[in-house]
C-alpha positions as CSV (number, residue, x, y, z in Angstrom):
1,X,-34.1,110.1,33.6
2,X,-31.7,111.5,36.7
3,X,-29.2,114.1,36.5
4,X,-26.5,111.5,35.6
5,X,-27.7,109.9,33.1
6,X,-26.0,112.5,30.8
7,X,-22.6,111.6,31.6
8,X,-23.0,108.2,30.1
9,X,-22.1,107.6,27.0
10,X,-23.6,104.3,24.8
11,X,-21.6,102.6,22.4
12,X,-21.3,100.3,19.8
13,X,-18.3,98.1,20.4
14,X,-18.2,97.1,16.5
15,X,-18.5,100.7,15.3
16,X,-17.3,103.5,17.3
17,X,-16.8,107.3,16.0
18,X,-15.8,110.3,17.9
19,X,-14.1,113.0,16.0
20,X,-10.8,113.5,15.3
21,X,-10.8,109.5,15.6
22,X,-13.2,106.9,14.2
23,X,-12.4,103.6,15.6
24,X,-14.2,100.5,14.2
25,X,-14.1,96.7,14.4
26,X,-14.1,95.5,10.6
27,X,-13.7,91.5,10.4
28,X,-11.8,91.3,13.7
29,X,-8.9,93.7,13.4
30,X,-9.7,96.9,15.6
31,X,-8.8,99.8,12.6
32,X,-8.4,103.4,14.3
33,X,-8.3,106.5,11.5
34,X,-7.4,109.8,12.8
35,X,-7.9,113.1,11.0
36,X,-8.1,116.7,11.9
37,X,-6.5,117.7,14.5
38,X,-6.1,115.2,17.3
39,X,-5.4,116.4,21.4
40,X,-4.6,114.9,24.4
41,X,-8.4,114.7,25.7
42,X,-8.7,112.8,22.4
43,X,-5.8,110.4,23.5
44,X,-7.9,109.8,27.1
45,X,-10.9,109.8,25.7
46,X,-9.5,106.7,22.9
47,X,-7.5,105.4,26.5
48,X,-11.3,104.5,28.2
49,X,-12.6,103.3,25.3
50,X,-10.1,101.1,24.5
51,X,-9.8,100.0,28.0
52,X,-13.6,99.1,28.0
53,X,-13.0,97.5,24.2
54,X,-10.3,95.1,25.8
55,X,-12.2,94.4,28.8
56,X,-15.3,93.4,27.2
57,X,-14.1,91.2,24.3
58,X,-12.6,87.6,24.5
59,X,-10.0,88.1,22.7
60,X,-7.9,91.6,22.2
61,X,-7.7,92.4,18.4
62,X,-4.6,93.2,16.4
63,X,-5.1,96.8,15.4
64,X,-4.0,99.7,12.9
65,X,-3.9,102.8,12.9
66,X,-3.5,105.6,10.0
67,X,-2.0,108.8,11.7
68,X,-2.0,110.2,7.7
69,X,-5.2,112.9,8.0
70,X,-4.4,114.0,11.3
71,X,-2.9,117.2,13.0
72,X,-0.4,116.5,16.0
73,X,0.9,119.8,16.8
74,X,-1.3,120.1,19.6
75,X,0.1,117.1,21.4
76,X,3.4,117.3,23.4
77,X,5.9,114.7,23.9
78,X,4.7,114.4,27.6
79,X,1.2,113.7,26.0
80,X,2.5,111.1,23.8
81,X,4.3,109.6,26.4
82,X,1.5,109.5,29.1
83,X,-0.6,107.5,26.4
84,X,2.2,105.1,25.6
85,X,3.1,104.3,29.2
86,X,-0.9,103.5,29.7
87,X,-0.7,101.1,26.7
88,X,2.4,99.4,28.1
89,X,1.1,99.0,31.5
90,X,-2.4,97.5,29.4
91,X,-3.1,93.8,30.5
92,X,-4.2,92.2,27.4
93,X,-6.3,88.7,27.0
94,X,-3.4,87.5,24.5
95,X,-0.4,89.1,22.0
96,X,-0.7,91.4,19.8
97,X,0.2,93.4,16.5
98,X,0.0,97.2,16.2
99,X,0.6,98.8,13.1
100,X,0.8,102.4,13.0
101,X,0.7,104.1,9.6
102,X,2.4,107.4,9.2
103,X,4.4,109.0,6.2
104,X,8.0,109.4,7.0
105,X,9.4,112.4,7.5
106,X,6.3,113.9,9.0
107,X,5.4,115.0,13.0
108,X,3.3,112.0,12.4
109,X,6.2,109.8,11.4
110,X,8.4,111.5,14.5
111,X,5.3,110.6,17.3
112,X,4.7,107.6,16.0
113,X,8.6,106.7,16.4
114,X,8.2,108.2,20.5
115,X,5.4,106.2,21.2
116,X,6.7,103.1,19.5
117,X,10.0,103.7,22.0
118,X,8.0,104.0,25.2
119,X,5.1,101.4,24.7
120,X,7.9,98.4,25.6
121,X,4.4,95.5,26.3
122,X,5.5,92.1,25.8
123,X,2.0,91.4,24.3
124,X,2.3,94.2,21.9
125,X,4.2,94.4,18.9
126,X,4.5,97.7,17.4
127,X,5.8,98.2,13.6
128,X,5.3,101.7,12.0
129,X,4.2,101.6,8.4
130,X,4.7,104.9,5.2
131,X,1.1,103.2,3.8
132,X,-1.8,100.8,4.5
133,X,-1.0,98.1,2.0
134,X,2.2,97.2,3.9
135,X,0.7,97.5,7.4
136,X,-2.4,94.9,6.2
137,X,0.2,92.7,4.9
138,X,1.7,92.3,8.1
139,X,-1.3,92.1,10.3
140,X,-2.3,89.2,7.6
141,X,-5.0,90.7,6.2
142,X,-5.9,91.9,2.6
143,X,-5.4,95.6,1.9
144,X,-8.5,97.9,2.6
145,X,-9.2,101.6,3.1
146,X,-8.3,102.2,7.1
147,X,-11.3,103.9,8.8
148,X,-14.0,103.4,5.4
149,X,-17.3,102.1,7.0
150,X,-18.9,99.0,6.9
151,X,-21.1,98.5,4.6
């Protein structure tokens, strides 16, 4: 093996983990669970994956993601806001919906809200959820533990 080969990194594109976030593919919707404490490597590490997700699939997948379990406070604004102009300037295959689930009246609630104002993509639409159920309902799909591993 050469020198570089470490710098690769192999994945899965129907099962995807990297701590604080565990991303997965689970019957087509793209379900993104985030606990611990979450920084903004995190969010550019999630940006090229996501990036290489959209590139490499037919079709871009509706998405959630539950912001409940995870600790912001190392993110700034300008963090949040770097992240949501990449994801408006994202050229996607065809529309789609985001839900974001966050409990209001929390920093997660508050971030969710900043990036919801800045990601403007006309093939994105973004609706911020207080719990799962709702968010699932939404997207069309029957209610399920966000982030719980295929069996």
């Amino acid at each position: 093996m050469g020198a570089s080969a470490g710098r690769w990194r192999a994945f899965d594109i129907n099962r995807l983990i990297f701590v604080p976030i565990h991303l997965q593919i689970r019957d087509g919707l793209l379900e993104a669970a985030c606990h611990g404490k979450v920084t903004a490597e995190d969010l550019d590490h999630i940006r090229s994956v996501l990036r290489d997700i959209e590139a490499r699939l037919e079709v871009t997948p509706d998405r959630i993601t539950d912001l409940t379990g995870a600790d912001l406070t190392d993110l700034s604004s300008e963090d949040l806001v770097v992240f949501a102009e990449y994801r408006r300037a994202a050229t996607l295959k065809n529309k789609i919906k985001s839900a974001m689930v966050a409990a209001q009246g929390t920093s997660q609630y508050g971030l969710a809200r900043m990036f919801m104002a800045h990601n403007i993509n006309p093939d994105i639409e973004l609706k911020i959820f207080h719990g799962p159920a709702g968010a699932y309902q939404w997207l069309g799909r029957e209610a399920k533990e966000i982030g719980k591993p295929r069996a």
